[in-house]
DSSP file (Angstrom, degrees, kcal/mol; ACC not computed):
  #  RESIDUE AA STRUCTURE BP1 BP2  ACC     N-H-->O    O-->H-N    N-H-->O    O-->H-N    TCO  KAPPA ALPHA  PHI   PSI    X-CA   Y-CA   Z-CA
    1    1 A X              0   0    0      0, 0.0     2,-0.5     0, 0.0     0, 0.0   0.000 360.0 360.0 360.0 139.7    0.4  -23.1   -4.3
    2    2 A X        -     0   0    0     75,-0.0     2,-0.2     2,-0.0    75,-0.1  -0.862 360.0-165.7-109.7 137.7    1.3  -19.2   -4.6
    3    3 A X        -     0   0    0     -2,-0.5    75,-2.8    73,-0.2     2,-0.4  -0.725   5.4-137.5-121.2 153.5    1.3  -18.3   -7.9
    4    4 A X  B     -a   78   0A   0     -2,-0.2    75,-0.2    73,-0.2    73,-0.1  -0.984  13.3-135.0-149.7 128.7    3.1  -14.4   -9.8
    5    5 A X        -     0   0    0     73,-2.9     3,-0.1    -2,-0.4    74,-0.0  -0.072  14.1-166.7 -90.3-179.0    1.9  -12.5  -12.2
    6    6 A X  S    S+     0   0    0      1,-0.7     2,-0.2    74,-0.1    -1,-0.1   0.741  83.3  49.6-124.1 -69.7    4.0  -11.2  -15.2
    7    7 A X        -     0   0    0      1,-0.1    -1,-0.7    73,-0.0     4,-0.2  -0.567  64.3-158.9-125.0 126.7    1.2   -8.5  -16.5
    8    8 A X  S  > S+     0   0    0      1,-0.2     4,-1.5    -2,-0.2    -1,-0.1   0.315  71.1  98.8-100.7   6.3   -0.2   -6.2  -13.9
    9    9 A X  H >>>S+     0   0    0      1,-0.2     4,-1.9     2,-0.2     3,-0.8   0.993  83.1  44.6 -59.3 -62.8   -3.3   -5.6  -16.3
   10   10 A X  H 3>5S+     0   0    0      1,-0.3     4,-1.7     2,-0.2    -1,-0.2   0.870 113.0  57.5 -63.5 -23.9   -5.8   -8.2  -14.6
   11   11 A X  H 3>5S+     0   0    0     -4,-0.2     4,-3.3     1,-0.2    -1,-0.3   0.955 112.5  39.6 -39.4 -54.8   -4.5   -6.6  -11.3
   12   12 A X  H <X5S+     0   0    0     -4,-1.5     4,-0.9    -3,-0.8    -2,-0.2   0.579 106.2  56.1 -53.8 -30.0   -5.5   -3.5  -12.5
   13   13 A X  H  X5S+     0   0    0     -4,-1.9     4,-2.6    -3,-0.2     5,-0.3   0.729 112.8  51.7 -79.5 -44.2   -8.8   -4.2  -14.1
   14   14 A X  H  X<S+     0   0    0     -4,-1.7     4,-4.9    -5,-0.5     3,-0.5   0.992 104.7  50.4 -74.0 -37.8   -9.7   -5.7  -10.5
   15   15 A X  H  X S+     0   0    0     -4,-3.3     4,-1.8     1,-0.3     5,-0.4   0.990 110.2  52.1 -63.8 -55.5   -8.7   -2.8   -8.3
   16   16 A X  H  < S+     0   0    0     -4,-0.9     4,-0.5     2,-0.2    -1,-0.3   0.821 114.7  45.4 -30.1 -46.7  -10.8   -0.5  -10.7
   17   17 A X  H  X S+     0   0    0     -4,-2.6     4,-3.7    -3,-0.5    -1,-0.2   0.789 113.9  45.4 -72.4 -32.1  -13.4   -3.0  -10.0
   18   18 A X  H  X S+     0   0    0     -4,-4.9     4,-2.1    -5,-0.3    -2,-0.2   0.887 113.6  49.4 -71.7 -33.2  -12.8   -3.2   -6.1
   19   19 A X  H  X S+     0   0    0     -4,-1.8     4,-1.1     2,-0.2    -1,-0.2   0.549 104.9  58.0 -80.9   0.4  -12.7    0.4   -5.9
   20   20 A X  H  > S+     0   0    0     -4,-0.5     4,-2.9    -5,-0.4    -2,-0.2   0.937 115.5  41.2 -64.1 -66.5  -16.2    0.5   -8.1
   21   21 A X  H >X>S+     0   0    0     -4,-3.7     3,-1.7     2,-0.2     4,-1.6   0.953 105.1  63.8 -40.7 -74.2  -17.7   -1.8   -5.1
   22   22 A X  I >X>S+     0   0    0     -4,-2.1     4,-1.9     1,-0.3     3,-1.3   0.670 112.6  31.0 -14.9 -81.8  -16.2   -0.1   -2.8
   23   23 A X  I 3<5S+     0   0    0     -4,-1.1    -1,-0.3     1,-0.2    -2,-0.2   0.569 111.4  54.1 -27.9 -49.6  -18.2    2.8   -3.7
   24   24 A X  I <<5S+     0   0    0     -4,-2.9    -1,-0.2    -3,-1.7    -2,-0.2   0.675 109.9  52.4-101.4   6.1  -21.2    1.9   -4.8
   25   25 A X  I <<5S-     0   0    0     -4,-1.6    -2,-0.2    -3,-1.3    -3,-0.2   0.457 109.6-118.9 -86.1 -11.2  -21.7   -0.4   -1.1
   26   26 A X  I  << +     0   0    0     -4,-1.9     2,-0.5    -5,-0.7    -3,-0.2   0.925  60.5 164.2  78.4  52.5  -20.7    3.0    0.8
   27   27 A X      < -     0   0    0     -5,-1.0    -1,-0.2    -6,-0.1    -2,-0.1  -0.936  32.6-140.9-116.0 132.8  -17.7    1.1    2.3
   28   28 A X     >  -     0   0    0     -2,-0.5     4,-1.2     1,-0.1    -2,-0.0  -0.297  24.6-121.8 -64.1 174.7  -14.5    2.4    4.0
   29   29 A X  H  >>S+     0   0    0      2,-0.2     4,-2.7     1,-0.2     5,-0.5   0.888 115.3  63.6 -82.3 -44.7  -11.4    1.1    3.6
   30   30 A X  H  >5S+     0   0    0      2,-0.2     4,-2.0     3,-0.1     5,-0.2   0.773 103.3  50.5 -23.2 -46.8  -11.4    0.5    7.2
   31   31 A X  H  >5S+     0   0    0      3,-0.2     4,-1.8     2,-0.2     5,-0.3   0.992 107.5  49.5 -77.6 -55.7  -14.4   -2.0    6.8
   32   32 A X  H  X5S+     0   0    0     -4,-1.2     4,-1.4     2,-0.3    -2,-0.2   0.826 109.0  54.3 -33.1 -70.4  -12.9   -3.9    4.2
   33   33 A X  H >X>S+     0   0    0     -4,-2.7     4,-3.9     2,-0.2     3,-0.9   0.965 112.3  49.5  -5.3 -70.7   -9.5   -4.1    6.6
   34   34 A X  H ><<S+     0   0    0     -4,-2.0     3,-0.6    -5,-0.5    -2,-0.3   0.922 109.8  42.9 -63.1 -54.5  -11.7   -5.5    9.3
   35   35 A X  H 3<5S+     0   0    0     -4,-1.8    -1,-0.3     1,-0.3    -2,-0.2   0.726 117.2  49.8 -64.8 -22.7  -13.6   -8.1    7.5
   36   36 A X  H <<5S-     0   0    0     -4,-1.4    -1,-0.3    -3,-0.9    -2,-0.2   0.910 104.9-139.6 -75.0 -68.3  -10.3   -9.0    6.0
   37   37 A X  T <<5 +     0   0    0     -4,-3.9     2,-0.3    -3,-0.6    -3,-0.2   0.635  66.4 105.9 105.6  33.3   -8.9   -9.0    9.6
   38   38 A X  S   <S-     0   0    0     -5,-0.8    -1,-0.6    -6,-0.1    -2,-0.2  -0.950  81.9 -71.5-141.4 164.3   -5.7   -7.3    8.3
   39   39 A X     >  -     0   0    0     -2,-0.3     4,-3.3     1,-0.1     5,-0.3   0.113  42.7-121.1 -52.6 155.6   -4.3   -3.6    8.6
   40   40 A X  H  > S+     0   0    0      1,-0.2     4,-2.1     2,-0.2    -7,-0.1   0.915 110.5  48.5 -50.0 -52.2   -6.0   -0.8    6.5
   41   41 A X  H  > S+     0   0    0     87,-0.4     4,-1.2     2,-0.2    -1,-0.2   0.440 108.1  50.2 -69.7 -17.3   -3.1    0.0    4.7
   42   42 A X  H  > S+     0   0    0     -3,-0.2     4,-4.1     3,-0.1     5,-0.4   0.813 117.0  39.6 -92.2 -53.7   -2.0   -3.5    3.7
   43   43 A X  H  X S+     0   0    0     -4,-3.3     4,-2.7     1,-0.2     5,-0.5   0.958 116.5  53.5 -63.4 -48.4   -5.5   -4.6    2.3
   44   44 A X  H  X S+     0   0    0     -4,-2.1     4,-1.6     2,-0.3    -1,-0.2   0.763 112.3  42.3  -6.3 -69.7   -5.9   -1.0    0.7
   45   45 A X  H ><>S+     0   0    0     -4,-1.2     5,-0.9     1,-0.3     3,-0.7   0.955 117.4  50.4 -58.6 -52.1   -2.4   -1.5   -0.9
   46   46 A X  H ><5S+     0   0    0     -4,-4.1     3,-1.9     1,-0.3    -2,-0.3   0.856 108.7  50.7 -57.4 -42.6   -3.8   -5.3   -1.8
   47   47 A X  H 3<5S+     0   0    0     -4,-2.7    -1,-0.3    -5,-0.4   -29,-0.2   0.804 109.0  57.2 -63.8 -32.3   -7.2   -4.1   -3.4
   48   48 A X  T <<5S-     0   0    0     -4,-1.6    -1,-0.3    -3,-0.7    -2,-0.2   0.366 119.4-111.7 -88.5   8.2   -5.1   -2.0   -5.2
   49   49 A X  T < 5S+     0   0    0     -3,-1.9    -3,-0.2    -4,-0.1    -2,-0.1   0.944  94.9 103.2  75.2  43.8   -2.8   -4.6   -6.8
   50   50 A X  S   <S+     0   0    0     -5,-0.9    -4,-0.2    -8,-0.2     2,-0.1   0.596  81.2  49.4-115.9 -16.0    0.3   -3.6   -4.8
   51   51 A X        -     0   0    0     -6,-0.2     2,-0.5    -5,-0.2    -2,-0.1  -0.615  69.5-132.8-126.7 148.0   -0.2   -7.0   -2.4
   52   52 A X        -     0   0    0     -2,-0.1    24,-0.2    27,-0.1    26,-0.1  -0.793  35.1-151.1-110.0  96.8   -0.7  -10.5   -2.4
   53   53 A X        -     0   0    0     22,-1.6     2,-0.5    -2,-0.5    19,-0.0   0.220  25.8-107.5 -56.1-179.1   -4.1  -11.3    0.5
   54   54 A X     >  -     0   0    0      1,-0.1     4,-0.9     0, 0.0     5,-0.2  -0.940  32.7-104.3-118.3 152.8   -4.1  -14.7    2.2
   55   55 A X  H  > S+     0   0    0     -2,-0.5     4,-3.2     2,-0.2    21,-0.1   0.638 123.0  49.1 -45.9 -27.7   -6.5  -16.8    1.1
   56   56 A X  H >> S+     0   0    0      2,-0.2     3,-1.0     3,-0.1     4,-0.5   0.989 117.2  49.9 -44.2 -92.2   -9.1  -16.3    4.4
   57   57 A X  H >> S+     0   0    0      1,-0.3     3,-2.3     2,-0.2     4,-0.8   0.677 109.0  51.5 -37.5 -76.5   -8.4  -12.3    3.7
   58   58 A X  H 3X S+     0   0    0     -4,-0.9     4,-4.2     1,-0.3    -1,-0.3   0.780 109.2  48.1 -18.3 -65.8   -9.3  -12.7    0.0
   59   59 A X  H <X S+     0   0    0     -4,-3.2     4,-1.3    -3,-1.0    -1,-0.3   0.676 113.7  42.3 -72.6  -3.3  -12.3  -14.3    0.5
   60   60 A X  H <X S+     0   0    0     -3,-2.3     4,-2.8    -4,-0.5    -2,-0.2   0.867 118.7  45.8 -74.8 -33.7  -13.9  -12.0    3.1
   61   61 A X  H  X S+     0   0    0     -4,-0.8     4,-0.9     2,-0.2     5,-0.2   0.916 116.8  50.7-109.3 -55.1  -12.5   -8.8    1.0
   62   62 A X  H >X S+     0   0    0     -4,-4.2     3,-2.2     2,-0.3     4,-2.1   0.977 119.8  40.2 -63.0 -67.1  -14.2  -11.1   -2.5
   63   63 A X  H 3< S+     0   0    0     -4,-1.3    -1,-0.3     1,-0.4    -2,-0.2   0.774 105.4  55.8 -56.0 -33.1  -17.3  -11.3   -0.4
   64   64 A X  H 3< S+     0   0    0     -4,-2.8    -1,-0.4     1,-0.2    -2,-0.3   0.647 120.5  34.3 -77.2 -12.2  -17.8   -8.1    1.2
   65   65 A X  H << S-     0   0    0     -3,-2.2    -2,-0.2    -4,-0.9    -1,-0.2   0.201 113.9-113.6 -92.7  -9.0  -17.7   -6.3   -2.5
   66   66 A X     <  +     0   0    0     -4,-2.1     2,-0.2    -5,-0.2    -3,-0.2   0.998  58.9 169.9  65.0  70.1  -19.6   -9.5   -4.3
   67   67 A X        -     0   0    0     -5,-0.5     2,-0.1     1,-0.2    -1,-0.0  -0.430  32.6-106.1 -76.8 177.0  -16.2  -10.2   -6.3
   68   68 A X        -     0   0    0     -2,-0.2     4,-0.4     0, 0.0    -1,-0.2  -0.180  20.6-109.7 -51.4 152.9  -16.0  -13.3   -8.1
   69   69 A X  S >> S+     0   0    0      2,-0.2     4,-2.3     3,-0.1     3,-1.9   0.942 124.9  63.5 -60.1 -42.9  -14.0  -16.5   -7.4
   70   70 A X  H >> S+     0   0    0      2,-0.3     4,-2.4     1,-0.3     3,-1.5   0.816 110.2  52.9 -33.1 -61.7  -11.8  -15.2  -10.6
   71   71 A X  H 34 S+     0   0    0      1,-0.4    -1,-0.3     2,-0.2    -2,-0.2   0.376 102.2  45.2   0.3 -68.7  -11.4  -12.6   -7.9
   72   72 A X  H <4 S+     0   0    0     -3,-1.9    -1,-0.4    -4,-0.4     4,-0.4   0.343 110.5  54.9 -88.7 -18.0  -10.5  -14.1   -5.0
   73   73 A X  H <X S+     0   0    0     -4,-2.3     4,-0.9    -3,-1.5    -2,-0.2   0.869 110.1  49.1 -83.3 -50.7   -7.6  -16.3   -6.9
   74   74 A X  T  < S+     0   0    0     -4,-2.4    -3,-0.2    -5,-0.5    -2,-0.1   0.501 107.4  55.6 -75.7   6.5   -6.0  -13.1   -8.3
   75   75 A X  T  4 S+     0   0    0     -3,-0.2   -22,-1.6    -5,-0.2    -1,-0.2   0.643  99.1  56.9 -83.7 -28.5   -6.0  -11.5   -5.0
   76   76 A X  T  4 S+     0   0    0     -4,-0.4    -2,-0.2   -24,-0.2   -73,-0.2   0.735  89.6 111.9 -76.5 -20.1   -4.2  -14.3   -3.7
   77   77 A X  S  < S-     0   0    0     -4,-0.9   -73,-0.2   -75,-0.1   -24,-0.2  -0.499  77.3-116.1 -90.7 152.0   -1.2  -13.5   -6.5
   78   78 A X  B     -a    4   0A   0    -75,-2.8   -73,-2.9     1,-0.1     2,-0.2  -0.354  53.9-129.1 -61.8 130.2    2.5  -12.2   -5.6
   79   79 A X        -     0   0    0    -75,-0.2     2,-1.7   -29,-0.1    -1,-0.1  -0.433   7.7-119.4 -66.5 132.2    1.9   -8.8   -7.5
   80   80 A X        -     0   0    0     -2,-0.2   -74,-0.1   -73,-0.1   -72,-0.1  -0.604  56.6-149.8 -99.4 107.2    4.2   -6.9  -10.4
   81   81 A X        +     0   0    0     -2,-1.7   -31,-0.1   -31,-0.1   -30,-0.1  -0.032  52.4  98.4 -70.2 166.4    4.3   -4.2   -8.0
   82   82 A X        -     0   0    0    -33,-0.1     3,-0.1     1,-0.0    -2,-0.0   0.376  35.5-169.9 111.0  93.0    4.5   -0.3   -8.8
   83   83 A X        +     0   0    0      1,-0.2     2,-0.4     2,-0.1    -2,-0.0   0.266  65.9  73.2-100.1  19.3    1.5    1.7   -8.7
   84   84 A X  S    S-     0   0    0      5,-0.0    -1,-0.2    10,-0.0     3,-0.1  -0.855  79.5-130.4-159.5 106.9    2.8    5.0  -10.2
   85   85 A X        -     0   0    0     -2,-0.4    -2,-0.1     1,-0.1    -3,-0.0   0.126  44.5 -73.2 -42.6 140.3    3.6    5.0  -13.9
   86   86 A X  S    S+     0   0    0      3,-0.0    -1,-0.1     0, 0.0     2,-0.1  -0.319  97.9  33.8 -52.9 142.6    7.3    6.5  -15.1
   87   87 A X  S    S-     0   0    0     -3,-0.1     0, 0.0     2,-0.1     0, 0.0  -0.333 109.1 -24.2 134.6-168.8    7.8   10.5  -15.0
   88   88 A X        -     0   0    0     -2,-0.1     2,-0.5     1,-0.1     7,-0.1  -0.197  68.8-122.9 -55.2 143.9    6.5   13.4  -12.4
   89   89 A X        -     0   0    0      6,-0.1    -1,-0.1     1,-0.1     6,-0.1  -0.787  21.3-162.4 -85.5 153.4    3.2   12.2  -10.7
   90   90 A X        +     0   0    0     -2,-0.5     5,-0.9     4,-0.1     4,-0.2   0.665  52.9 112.9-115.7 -99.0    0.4   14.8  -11.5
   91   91 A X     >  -     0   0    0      3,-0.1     4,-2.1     2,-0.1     5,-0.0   0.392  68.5-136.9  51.4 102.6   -1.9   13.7   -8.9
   92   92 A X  T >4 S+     0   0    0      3,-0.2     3,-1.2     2,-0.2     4,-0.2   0.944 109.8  44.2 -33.4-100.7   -2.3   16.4   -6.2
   93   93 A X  T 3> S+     0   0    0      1,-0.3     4,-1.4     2,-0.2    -1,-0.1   0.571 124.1  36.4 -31.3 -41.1   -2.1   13.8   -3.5
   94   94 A X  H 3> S+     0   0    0      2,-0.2     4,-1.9    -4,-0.2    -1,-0.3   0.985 108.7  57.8 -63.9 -59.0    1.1   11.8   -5.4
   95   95 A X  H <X S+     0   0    0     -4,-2.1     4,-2.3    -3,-1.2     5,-0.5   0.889 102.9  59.2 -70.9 -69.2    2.7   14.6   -6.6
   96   96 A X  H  > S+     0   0    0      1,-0.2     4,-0.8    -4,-0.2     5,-0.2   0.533 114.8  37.6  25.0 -98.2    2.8   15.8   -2.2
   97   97 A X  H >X S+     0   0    0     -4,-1.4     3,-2.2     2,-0.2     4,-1.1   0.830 117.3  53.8 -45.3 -60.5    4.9   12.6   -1.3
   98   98 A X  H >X S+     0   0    0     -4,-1.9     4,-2.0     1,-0.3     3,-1.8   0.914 115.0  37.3 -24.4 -73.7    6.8   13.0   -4.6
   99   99 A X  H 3< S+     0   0    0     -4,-2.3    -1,-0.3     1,-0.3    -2,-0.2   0.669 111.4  58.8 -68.3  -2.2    7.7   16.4   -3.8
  100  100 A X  H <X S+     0   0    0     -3,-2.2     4,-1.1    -4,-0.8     5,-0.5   0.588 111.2  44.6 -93.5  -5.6    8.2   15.6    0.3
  101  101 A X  H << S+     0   0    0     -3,-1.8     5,-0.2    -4,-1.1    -2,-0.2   0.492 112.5  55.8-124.4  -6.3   11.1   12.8   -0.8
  102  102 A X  T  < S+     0   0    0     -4,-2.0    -3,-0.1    -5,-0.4    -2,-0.1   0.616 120.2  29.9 -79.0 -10.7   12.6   15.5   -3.4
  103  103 A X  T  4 S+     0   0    0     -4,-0.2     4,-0.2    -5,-0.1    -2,-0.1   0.612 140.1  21.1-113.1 -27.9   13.0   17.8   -0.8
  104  104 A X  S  X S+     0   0    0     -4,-1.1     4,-1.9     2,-0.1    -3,-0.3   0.755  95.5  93.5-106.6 -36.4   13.6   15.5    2.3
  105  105 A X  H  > S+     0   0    0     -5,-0.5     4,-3.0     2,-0.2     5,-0.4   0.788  89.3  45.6 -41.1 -45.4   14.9   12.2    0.5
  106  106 A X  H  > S+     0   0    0     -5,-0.2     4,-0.7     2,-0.2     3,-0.4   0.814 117.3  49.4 -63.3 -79.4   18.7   13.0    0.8
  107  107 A X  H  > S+     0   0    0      1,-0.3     4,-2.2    -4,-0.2     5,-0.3   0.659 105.7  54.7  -7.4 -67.6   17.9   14.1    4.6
  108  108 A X  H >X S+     0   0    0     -4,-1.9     4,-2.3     2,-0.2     3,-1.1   0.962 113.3  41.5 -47.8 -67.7   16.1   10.9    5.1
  109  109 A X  H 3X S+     0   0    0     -4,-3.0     4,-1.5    -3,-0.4     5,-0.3   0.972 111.8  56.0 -60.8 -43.9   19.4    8.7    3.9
  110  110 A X  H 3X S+     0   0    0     -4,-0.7     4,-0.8    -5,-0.4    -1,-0.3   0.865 108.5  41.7 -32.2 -54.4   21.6   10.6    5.6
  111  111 A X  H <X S+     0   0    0     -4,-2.2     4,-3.1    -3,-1.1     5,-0.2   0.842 114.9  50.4 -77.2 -43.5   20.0   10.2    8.8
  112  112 A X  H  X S+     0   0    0     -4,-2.3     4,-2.3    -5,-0.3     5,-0.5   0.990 112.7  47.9 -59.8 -58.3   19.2    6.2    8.4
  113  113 A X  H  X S+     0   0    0     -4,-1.5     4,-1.2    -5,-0.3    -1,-0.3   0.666 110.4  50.7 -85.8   2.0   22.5    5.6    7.6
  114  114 A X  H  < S+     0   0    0     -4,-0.8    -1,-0.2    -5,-0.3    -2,-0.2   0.979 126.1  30.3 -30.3 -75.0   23.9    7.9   10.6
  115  115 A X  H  < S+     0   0    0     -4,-3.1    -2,-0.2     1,-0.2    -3,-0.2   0.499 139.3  22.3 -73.0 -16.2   21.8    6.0   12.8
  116  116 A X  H  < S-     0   0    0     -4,-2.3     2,-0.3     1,-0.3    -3,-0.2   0.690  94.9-120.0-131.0 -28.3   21.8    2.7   10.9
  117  117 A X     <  -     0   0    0     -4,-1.2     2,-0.4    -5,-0.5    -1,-0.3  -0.810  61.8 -27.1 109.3-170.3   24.8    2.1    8.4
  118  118 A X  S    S+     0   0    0     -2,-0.3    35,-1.6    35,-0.1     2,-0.3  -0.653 107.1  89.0-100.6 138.6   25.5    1.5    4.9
  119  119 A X  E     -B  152   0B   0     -2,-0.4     2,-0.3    33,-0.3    33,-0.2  -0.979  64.6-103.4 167.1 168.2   21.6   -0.4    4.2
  120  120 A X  E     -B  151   0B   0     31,-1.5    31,-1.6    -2,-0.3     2,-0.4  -0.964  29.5-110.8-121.0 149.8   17.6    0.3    3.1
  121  121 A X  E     -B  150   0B   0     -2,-0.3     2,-0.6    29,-0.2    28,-0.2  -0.572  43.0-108.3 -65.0 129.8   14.8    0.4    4.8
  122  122 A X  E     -     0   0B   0     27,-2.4    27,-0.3    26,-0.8    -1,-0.0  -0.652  28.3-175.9 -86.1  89.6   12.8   -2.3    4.0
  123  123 A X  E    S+     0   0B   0     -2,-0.6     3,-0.2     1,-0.2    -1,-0.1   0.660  89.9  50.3 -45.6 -34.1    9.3   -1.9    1.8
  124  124 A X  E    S+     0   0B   0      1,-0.3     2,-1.0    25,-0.1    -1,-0.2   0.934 109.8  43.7 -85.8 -52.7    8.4   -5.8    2.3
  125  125 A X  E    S+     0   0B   0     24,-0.2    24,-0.9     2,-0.0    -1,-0.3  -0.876 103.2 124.7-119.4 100.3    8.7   -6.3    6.3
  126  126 A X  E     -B  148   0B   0     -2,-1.0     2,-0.4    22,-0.2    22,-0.3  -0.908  53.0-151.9-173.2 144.3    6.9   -2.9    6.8
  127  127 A X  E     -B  147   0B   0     20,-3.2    20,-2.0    -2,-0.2     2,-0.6  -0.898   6.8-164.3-124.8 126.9    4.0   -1.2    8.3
  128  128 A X  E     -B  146   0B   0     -2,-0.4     2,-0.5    18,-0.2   -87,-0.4  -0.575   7.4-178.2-102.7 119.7    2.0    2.1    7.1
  129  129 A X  E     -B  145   0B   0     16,-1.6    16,-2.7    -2,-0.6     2,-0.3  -0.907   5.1-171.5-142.9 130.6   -0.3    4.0    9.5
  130  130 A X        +     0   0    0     -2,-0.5     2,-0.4    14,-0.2    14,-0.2  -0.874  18.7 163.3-121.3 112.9   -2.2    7.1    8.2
  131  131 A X        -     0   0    0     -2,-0.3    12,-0.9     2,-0.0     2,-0.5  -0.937  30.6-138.7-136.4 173.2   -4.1    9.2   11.2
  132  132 A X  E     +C  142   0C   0     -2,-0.4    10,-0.2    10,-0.2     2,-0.2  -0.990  23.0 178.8-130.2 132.6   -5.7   13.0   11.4
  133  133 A X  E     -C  141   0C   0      8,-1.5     8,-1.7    -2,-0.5     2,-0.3  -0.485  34.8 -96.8-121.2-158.9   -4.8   14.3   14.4
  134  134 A X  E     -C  140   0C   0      6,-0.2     2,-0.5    -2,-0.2     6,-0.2  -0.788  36.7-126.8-119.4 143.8   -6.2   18.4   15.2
  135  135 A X    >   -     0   0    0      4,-1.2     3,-1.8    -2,-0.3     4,-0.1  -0.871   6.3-136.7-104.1 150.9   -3.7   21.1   14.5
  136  136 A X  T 3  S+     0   0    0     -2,-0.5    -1,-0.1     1,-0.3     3,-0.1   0.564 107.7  48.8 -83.7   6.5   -3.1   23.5   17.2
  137  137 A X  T 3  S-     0   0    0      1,-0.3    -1,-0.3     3,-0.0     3,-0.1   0.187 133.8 -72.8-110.7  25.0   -3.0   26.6   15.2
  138  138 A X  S <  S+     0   0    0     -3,-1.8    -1,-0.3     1,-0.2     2,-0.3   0.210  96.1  47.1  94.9 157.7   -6.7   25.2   13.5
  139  139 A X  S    S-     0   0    0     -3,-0.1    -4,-1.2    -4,-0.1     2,-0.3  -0.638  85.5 -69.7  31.5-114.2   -7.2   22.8   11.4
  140  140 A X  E     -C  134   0C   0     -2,-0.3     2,-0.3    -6,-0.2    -6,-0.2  -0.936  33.7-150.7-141.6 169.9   -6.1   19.2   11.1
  141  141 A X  E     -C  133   0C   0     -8,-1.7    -8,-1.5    -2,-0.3     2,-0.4  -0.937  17.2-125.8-136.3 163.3   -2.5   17.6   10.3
  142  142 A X  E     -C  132   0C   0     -2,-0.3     2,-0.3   -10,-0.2   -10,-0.2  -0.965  20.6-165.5-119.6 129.0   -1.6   14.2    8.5
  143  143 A X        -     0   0    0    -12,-0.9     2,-1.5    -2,-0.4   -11,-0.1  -0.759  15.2-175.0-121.2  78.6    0.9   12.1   10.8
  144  144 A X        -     0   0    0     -2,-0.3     2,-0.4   -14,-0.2   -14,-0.2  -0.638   8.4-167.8 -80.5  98.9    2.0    9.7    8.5
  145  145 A X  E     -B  129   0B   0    -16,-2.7   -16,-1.6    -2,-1.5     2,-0.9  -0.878  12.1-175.2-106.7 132.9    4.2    7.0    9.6
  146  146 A X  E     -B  128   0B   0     -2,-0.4     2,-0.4   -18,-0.2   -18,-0.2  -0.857  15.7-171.0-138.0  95.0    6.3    4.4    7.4
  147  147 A X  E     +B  127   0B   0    -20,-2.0   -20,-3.2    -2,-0.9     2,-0.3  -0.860   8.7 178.7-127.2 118.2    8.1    1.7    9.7
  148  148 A X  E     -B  126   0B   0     -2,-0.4   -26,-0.8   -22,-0.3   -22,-0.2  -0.956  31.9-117.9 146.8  42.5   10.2   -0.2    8.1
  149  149 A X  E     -     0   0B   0    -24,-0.9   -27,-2.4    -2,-0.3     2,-0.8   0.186  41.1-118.0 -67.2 145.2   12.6   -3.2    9.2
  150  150 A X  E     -B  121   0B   0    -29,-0.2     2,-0.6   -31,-0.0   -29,-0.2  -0.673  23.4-164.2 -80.0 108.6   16.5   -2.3    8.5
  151  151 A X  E     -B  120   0B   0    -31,-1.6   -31,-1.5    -2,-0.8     2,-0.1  -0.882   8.4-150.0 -80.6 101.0   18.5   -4.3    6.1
  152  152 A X  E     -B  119   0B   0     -2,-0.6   -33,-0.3   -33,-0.2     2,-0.2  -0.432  27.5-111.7 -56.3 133.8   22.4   -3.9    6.4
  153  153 A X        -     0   0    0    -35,-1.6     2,-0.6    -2,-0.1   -35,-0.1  -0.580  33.7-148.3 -70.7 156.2   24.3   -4.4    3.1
  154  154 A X        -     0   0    0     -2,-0.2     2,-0.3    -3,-0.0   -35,-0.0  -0.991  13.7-129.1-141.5 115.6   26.1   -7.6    3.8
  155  155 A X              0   0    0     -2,-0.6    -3,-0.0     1,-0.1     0, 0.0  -0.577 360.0 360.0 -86.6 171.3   29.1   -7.5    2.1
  156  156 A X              0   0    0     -2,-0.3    -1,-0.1     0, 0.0    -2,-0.0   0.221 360.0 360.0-121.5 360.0   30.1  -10.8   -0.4
C-alpha cells in the first residue's frame, strides 16, 4: 500500500542520516543510484526527502548505508515535498539557481509558451542530468539539463 506523509520532519531526520552514511562509507551519489538501479538525480532527490523509492530501490539504497527497516518503509513514502525553506536562499550553490530563474525565469515562460502554449512544464514526469564538461577558454562548465514533459492548460 503507498502511504503520505503530512510532516516532512522524519523525512528530514533520515536524509541527514543518509547523507551521514553517505559520508562516513566514502560513497558517491552515483553509487547509491546504481545499487538503487535508478537515475542519480532521482535517488539523490529521494535520499533527500524530495522522492518516494520503490520498494527494490529502497532496500538496496537502506542496505548500501546500513539504514534500518524504519528506513526503508519511509523511503517508500509520497513525500511533503519542498526542500528550500520560505525567503532568499543563502546557500552559495541555491542562491546560483535562485538568482539564474530571477534573471532568466520570465525568458524561460516566454519562450515555452511561444513554443508550447498557455501550460507548465512538468516537475513530476521529469528528468535532471548534471555533467562537467571542459571549458574552452580553461576551466570547466556545468551543463545542466531539466527535461520536463509539457502540460497544456485544458480549459473546463
Amino acid at each position: 500500500m503507498t502511504h503520505a506523509q503530512f510532516d516532512p520532519t522524519a523525512r528530514q531526520i533520515l536524509a541527514v542520516t543518509a547523507v551521514e552514511a553517505k559520508t562516513r562509507k566514502d560513497l558517491t551519489w552515483r553509487q547509491i543510484a546504481d545499487a538503487a538501479g535508478l537515475s542519480v538525480a532521482f535517488v539523490t532527490a529521494a535520499a533527500l526527502g524530495q522522492h518516494a523509492l520503490p520498494e527494490k530501490a529502497a532496500n538496496a539504497v537502506a542496505e548500501l548505508l546500513g539504514l534500518d527497516a524504519d528506513a526503508v518503509l519511509l523511503l517508500q513514502t509520497i513525500p511533503t515535498r519542498g526542500s528550500i525553506p520560505g525567503g532568499v536562499p543563502t546557500d552559495p550553490t541555491i542562491y546560483r539557481f535562485y538568482e539564474m530563474l530571477q534573471v532568466y525565469g520570465t525568458t524561460l515562460k516566454a519562450l515555452v509558451h511561444e513554443q508550447f502554449g498557455d501550460g507548465i512544464i512538468s516537475a513530476i514526469n521529469f528528468k535532471l542530468d548534471v555533467k562537467k564538461v571542459a571549458d574552452p577558454e580553461g576551466g570547466e562548465r556545468a551543463v545542466i539539463t531539466l527535461d520536463g514533459k509539457y502540460l497544456p492548460t485544458k480549459p473546463f
